[in-house]
Backbone as a ProteinNet text record, in pm:
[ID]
protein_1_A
[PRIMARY]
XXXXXXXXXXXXXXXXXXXXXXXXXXXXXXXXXXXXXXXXXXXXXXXXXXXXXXXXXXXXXXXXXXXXXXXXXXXXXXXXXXXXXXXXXXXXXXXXXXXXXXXXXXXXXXXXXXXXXXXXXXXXXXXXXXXXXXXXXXXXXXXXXXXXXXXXXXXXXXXXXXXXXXXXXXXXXXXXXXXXXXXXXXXXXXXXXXXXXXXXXXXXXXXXXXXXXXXXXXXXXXXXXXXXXXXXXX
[TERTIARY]
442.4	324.6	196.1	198.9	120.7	97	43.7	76	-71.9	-56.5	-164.6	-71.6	-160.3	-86.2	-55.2	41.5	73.2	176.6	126.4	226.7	398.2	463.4	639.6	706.7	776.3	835.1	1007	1053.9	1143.4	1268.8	1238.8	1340.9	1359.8	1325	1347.6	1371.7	1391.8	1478.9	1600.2	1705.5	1830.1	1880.7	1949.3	1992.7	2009.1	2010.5	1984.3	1866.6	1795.6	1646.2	1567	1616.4	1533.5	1570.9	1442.2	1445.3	1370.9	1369.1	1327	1146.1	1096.6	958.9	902.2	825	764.6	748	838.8	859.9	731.3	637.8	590.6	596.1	633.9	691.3	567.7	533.4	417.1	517.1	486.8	495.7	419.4	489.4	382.9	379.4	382.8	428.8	463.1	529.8	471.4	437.6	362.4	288.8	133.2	110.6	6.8	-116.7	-210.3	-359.8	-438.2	-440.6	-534.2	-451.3	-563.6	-553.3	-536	-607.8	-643.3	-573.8	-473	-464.8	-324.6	-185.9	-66.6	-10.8	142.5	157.1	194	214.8	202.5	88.9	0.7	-119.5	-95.9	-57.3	-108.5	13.5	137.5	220.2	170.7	77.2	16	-85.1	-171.1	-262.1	-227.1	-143.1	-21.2	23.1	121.5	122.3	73	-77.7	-157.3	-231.9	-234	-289.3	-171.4	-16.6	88.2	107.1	43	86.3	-89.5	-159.3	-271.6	-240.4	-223.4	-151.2	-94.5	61.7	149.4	88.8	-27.9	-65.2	-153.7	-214.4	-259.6	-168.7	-59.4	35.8	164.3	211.3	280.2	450.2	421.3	565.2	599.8	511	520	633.1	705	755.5	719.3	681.8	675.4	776.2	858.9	964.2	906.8	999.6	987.8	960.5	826.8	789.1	911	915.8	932.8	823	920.5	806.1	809.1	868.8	839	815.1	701.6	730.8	714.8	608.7	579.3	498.3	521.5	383	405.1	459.5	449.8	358.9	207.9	107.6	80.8	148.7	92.1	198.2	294.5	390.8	307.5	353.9	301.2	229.3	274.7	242.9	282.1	380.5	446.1	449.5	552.4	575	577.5	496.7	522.2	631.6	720.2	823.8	870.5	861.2	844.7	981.3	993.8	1164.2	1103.9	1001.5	936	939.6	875.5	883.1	1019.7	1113.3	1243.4	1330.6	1304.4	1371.1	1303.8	1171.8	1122.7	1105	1129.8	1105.8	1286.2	1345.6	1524.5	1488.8	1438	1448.1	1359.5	1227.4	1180.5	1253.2	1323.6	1385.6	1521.2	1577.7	1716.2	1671.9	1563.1	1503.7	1488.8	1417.2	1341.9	1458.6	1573.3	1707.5	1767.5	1768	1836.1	1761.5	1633.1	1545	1530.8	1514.3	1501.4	1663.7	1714.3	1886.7	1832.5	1724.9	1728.9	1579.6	1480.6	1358.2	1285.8	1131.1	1118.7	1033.3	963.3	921.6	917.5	842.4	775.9	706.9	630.8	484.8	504.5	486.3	486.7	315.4	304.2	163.3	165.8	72.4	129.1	-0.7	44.3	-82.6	-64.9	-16.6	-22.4	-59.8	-150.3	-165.9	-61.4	5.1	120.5	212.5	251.6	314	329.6	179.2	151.8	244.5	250.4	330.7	478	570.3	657	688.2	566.8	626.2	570.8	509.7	463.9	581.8	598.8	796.4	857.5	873.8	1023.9	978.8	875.7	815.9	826.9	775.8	816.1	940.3	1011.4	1163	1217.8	1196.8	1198.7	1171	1017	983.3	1005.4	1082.2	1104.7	1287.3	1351.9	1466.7	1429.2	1332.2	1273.4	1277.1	1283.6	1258.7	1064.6	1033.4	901.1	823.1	826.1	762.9	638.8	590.4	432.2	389.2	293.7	236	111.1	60.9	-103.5	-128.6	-242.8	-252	-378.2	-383	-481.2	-628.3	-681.1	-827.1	-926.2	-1046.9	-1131.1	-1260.7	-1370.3	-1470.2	-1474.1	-1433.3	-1483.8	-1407	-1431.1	-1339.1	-1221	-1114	-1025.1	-892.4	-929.5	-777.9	-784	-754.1	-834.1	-942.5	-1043.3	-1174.9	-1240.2	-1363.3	-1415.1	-1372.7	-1286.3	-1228.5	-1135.4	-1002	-904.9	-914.8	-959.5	-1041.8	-1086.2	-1154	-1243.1	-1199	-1061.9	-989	-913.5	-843.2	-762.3	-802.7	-970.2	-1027.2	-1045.2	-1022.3	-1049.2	-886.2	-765.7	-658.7	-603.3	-625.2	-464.3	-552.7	-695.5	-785.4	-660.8	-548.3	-526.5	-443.9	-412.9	-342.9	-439.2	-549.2	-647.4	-710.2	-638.3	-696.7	-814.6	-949	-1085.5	-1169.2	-1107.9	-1184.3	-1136.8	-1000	-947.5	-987.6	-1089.7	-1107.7	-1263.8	-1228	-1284.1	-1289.7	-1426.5	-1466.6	-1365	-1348	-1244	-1363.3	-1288.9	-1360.6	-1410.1	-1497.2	-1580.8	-1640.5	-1566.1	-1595.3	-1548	-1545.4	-1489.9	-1367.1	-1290.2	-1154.7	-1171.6	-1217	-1215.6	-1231.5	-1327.4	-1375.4	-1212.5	-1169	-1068.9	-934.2	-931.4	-761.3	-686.4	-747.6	-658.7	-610.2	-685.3	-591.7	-529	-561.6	-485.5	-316.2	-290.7	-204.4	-107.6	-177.2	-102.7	-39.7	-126.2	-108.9	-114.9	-132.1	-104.5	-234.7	-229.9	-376.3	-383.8	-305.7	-348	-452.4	-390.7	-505.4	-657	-668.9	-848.3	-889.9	-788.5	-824	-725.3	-753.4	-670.1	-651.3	-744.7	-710.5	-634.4	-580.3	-550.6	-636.8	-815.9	-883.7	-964.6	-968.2	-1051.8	-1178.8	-1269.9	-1394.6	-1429.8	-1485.3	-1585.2	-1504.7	-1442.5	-1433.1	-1498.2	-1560.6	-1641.8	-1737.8	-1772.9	-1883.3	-1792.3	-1688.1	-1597.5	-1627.7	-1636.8	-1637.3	-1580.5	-1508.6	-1420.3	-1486	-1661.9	-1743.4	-1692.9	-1723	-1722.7	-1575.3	-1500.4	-1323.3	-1308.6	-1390.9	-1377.2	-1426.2	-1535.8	-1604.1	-1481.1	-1440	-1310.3	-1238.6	-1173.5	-1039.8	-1038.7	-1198.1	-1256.6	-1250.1	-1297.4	-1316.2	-1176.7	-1091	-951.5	-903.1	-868.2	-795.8	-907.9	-1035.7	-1094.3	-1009.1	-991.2	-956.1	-845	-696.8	-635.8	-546	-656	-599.6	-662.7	-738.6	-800.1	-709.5	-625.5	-566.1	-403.6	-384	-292.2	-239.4	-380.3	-397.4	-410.8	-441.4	-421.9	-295	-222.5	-60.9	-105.8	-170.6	-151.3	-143.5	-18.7	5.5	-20.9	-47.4	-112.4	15.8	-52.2	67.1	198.2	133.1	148.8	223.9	241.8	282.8	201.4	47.1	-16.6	-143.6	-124.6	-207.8	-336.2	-372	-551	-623.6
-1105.6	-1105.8	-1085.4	-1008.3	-996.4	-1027.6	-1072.7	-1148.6	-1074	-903.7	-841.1	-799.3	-880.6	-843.7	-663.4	-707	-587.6	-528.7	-539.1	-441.3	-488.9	-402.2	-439	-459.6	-487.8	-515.2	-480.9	-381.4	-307.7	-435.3	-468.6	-593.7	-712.4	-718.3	-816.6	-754.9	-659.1	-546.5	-621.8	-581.9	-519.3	-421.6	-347.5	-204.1	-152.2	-206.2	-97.7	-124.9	-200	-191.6	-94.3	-30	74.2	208.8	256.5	382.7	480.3	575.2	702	701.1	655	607.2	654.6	667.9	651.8	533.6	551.7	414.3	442.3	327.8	287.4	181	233.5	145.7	150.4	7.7	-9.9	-41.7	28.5	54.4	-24.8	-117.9	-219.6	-206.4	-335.3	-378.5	-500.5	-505.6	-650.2	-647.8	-708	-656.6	-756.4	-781.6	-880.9	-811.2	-937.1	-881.8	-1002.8	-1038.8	-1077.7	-1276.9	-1326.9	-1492.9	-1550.2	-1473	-1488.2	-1478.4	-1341.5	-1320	-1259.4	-1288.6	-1291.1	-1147.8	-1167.7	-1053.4	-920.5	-987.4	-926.3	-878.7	-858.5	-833.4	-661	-589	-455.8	-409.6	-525.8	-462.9	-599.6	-684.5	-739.6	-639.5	-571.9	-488	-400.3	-322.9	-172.1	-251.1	-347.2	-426.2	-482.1	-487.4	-512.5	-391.8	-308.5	-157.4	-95.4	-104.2	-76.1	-95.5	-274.8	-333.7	-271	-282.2	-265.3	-74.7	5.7	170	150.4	-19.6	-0.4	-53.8	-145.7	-204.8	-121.1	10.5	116.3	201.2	209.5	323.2	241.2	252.2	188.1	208.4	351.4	408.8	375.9	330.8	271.1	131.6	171.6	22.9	-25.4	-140.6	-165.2	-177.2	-134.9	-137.8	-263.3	-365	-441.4	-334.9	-380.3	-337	-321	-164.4	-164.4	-226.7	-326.9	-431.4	-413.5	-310.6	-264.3	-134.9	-90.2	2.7	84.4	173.5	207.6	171.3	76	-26.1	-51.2	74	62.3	63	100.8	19.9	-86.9	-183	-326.4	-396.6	-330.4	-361.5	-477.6	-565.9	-664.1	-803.5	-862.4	-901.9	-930.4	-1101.2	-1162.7	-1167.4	-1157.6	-1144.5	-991	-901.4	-742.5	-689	-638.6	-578	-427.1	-335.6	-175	-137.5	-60	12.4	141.5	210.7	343.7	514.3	594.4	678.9	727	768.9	812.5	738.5	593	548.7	499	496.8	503.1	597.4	758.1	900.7	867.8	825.7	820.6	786	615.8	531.3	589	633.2	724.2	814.2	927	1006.5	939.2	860.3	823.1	764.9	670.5	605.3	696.6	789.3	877.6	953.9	971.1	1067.5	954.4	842	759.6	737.7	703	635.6	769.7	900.2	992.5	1062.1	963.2	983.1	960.9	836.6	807.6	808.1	806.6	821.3	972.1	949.8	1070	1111.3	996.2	1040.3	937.7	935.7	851.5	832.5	738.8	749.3	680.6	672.7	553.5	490.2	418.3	351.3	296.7	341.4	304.1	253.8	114.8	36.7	12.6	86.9	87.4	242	298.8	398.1	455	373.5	400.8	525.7	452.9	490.4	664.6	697	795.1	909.2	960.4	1077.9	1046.9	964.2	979.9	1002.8	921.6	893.7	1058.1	1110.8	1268	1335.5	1317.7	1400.5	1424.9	1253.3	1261.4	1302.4	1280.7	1299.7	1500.3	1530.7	1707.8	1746.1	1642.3	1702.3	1686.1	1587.5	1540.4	1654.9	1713.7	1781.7	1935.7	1984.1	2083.3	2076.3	1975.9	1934.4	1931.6	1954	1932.6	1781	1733.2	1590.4	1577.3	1524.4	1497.4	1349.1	1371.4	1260.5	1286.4	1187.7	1174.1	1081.5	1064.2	964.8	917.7	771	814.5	682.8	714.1	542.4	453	359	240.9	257.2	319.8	359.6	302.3	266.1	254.8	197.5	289.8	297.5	151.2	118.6	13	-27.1	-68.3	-109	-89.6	-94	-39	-145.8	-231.4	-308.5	-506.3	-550.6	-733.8	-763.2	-658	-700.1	-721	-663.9	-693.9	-667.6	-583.4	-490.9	-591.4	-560.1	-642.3	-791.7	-846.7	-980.6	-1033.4	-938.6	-944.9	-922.3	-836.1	-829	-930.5	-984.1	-1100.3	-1198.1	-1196.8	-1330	-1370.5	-1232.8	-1256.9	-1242.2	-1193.9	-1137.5	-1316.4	-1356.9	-1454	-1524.1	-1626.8	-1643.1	-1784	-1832.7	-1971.6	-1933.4	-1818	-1722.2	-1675.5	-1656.7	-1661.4	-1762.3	-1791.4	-1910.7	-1838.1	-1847.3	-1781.7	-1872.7	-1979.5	-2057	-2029.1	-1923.6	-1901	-1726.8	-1657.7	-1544.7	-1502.4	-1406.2	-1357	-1226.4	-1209.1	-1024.4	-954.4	-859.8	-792.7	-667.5	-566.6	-469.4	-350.4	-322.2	-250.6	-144.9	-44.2	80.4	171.7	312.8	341.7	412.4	395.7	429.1	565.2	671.8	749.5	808.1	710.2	662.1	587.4	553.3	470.5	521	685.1	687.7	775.2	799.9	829.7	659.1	560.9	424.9	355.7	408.4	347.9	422.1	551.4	602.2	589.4	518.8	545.6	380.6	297.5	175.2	30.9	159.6	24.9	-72.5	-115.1	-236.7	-281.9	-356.2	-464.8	-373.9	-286.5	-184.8	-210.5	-268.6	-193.8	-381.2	-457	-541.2	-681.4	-770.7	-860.4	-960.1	-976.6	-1058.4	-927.6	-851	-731.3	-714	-742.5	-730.8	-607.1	-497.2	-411.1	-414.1	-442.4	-485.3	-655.8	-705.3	-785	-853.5	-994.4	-1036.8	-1161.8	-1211.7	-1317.1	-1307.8	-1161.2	-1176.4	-1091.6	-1154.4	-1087.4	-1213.1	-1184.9	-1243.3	-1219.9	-1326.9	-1250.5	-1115.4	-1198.9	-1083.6	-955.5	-909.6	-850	-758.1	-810.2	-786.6	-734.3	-817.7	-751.3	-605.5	-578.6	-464.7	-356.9	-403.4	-276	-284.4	-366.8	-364.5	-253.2	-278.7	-254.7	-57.3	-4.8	76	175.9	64.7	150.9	181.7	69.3	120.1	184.9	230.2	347.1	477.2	491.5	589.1	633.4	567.8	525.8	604	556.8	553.6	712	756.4	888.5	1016	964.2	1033.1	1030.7	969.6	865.2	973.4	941.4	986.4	1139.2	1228.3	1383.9	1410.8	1360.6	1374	1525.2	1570.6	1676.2	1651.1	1663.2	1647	1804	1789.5	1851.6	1912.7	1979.4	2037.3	1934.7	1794.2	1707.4	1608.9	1673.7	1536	1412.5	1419.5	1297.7	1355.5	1228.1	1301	1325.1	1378.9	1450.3	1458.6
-741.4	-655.9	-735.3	-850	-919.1	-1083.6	-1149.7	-1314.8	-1365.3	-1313.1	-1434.9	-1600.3	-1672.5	-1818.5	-1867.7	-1924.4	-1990.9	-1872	-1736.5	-1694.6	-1660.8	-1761.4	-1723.1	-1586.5	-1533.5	-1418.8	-1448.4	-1376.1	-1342	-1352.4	-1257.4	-1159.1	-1294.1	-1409.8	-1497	-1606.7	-1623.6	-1737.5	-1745.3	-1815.4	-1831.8	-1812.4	-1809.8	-1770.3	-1897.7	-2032.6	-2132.9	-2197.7	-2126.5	-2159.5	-2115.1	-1996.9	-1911.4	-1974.6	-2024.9	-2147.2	-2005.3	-2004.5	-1927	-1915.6	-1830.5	-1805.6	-1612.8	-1686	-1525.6	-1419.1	-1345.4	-1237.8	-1113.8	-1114.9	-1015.3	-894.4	-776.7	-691	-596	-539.6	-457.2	-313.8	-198.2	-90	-2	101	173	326.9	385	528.7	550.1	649.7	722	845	877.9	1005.2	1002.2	1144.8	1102.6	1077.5	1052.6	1009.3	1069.7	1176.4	1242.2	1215.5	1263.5	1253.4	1111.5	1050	905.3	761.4	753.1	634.7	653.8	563.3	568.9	576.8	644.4	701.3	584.7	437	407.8	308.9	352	282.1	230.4	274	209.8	99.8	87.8	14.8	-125	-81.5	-224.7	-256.1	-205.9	-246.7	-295.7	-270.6	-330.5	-461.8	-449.6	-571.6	-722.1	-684.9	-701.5	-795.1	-720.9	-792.4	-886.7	-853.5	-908.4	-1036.8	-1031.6	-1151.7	-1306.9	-1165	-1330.4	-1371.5	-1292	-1362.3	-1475.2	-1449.2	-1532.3	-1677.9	-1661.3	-1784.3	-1842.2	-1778.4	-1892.3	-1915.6	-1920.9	-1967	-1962.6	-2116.6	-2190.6	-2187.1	-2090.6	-2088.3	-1932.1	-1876.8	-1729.9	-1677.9	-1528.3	-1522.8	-1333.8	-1357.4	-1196.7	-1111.9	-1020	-955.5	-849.2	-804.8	-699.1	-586.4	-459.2	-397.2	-290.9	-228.4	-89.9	50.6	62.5	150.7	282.3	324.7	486.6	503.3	596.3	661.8	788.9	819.1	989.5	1019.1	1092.6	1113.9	1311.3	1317.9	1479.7	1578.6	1561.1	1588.1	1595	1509.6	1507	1628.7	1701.1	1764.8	1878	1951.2	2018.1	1963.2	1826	1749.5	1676.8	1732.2	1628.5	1457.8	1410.2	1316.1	1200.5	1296.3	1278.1	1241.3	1166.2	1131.6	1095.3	1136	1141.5	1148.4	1036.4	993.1	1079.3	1124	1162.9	1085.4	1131.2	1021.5	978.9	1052.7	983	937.1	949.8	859.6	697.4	700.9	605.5	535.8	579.4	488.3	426.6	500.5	456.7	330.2	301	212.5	93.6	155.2	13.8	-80	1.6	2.4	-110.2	-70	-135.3	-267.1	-243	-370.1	-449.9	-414.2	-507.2	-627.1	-504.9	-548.3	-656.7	-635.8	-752	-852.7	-817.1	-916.3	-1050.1	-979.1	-1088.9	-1174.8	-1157.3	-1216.8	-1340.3	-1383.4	-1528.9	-1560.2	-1428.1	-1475.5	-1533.1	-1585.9	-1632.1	-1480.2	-1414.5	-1323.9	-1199.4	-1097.4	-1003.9	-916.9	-852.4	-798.5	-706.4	-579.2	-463	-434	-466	-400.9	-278.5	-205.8	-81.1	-54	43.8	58.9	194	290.8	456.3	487.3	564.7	629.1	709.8	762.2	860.5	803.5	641.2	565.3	537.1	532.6	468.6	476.4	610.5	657.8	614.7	625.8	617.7	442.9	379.7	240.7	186.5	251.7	176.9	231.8	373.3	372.3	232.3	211.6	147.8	-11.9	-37	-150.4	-171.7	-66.3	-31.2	-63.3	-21.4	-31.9	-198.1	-244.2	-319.1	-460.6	-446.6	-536.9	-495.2	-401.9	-387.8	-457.9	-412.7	-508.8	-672.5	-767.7	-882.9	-971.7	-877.2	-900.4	-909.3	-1062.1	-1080.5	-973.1	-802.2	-758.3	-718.8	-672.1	-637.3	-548.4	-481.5	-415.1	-448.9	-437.6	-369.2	-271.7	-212.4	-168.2	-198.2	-133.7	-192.7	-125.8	-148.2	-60.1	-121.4	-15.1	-38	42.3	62.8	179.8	229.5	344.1	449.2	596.5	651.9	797.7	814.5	885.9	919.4	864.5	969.2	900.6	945.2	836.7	849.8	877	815	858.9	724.4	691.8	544	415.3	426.2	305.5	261.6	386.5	291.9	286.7	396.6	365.6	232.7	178.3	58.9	-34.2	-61.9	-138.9	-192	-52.5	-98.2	-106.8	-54.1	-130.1	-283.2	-356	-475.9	-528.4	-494.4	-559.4	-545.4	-375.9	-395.9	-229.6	-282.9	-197.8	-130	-211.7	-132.9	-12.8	-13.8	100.4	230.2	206.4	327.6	409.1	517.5	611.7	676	593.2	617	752.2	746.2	874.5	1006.1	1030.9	1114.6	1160.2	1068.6	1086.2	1162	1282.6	1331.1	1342.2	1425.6	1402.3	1523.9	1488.2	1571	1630.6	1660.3	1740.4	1614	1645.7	1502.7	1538.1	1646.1	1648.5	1568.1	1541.5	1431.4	1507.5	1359.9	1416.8	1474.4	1515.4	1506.2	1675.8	1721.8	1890.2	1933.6	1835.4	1903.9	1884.9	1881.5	1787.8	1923.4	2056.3	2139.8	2216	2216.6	2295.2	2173.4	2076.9	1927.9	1938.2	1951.8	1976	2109.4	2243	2305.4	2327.4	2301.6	2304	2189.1	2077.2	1945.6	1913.1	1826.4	1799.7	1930.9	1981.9	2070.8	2182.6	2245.7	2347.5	2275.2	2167.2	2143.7	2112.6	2027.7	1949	2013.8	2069.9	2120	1993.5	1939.5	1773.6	1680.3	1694.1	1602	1507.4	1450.9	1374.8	1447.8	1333.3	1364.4	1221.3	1270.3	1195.3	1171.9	1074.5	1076.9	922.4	930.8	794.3	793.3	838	851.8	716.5	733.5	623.9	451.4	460.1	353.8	219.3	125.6	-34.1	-107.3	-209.7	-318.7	-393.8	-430.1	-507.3	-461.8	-356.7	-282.8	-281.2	-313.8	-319	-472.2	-539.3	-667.9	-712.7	-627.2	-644.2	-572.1	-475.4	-371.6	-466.4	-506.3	-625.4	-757.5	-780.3	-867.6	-865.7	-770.8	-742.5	-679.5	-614.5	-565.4	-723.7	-752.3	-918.6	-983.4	-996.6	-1071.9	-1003.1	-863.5	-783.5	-799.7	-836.4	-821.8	-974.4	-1061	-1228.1	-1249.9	-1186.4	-1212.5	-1170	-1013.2	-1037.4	-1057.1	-1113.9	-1198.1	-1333.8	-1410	-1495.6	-1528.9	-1417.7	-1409.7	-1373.1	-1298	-1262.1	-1174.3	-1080.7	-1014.8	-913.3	-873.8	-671	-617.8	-507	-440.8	-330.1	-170.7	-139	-51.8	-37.5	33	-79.9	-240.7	-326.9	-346.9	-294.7	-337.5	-463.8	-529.2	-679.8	-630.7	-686.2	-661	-786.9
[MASK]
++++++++++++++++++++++++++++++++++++++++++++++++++++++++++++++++++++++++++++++++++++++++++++++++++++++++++++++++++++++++++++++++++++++++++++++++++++++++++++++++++++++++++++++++++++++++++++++++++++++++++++++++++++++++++++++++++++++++++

C-alpha cells in the first residue's frame, strides 16, 4: 500500500531473516467515507505513517496492516465492515502476545478513531503482562471524517483512488454538538452522504502539509518511546 523507501516490510522477510526489532503494525478500517474516497482510506493512512517510522529506524519492521476494525458507527452503509470493540481488543491482545515471542518490541498505529479504546485495552493488558507494547494514532487538526483532511491527504498519497468529482460537503458541525445523535444513531443520523465536513475544497498541497505534520507528531513520539497510562506514546 505504501513504497516509502527504506522502510522493511515484515510480510516479505523470511523467518530467519527476522532478527529481534521493533514491529510496527498500522491498524485500519473498512468502512465508508462518503461518495468519494475508498473504503479503505484510514488503514492507507496508518500505513502510510507506519511505513515512514520504519524508514527512520533501521531496526524497525512494517507488519502487514490489520485492516479492520470498530467501525460501528459507520453501520448503515454499504460496504462498512466492523469486527467491534471486543473483538478487536481480542486480536490486539493475541497479536501483541505472539508478535512479542521474538520481537524486542511493538507499536500499533492506528488510523481509525473507533479503534482507539479497544486497542489501549489490549495494549494495557499487554504491558501489565511485561510485554514492551505501545500505541499511537494518526492525528491531525481538521474535520472529522471524508471531509478536508483525509480528502487532502489522499489526494496527495494515492490521488488515482479519489473520485473528487463525486465529493460533497457533508455536515460541518463540530463533532462535539453532534456526539449524543452520533452515539445513538451512527453517521447516518447527522450525515446522509456519511461526510462530516467539507472536501470540496481539499488539495494534495494541502495533504502534504497534514502528512507532513502527522508524521512530525507521530515520529516525536515514536522517538521518546514513553507510553503513558493508557499505552499510547506521549
Amino acid at each position: 500500500m505504501t513504497t516509502v523507501p527504506g522502510a522493511r516490510g515484515l510480510g516479505r522477510l523470511t523467518s530467519p531473516e527476522v532478527t529481534p526489532a521493533t514491529v510496527i503494525v498500522p491498524v485500519g478500517s473498512v468502512e465508508q467515507h462518503g461518495p468519494h474516497l475508498p473504503l479503505d482510506t484510514d488503514t492507507r493512512i496508518a500505513s502510510e505513517i507506519a511505513a515512514r517510522l520504519a524508514a527512520a529506524d533501521d531496526t524497525a519492521l512494517v507488519a502487514p496492516a490489520i485492516a479492520y476494525g470498530a467501525s460501528g458507527e459507520h453501520a448503515g452503509f454499504a460496504g462498512t465492515v466492523s469486527i467491534g470493540l471486543a473483538a478487536l481488543e481480542l486480536l490486539i491482545l493475541e497479536y501483541g502476545r505472539s508478535v512479542c515471542d521474538w520481537a524486542s518490541r511493538v507499536v500499533f498505529v492506528n488510523g481509525h478513531g473507533g479503534n482507539a479504546h479497544a486497542i489501549a485495552a489490549a495494549v494495557v493488558t499487554l504491558r501489565s503482562e511485561g510485554r514492551d507494547a505501545a500505541w499511537l494514532p494518526c492525528v491531525v487538526a481538521g474535520d472529522a471524517h471524508a471531509g478536508l483532511t483525509e480528502t487532502s491527504i489522499l489526494l496527495h498519497l494515492c490521488p488515482e483512488v479519489v473520485r473528487f468529482d463525486r465529493a460533497v460537503a457533508g455536515n460541518s458541525e463540530p463533532v462535539s454538538t453532534l456526539m449524543s445523535r452520533l452515539r445513538s444513531g451512527g453517521i447516518v443520523s447527522v450525515s446522509r452522504s456519511g461526510v462530516l465536513g467539507d472536501p470540496t475544497r481539499a488539495s494534495a498541497e494541502y495533504g502534504l502539509r497534514l502528512l507532513t505534520d502527522m508524521h512530525r507528531r507521530a515520529h516525536e513520539c515514536y522517538r521518546r518511546w514513553t507510553p503513558g497510562s493508557e499505552g499510547r506514546l506521549e
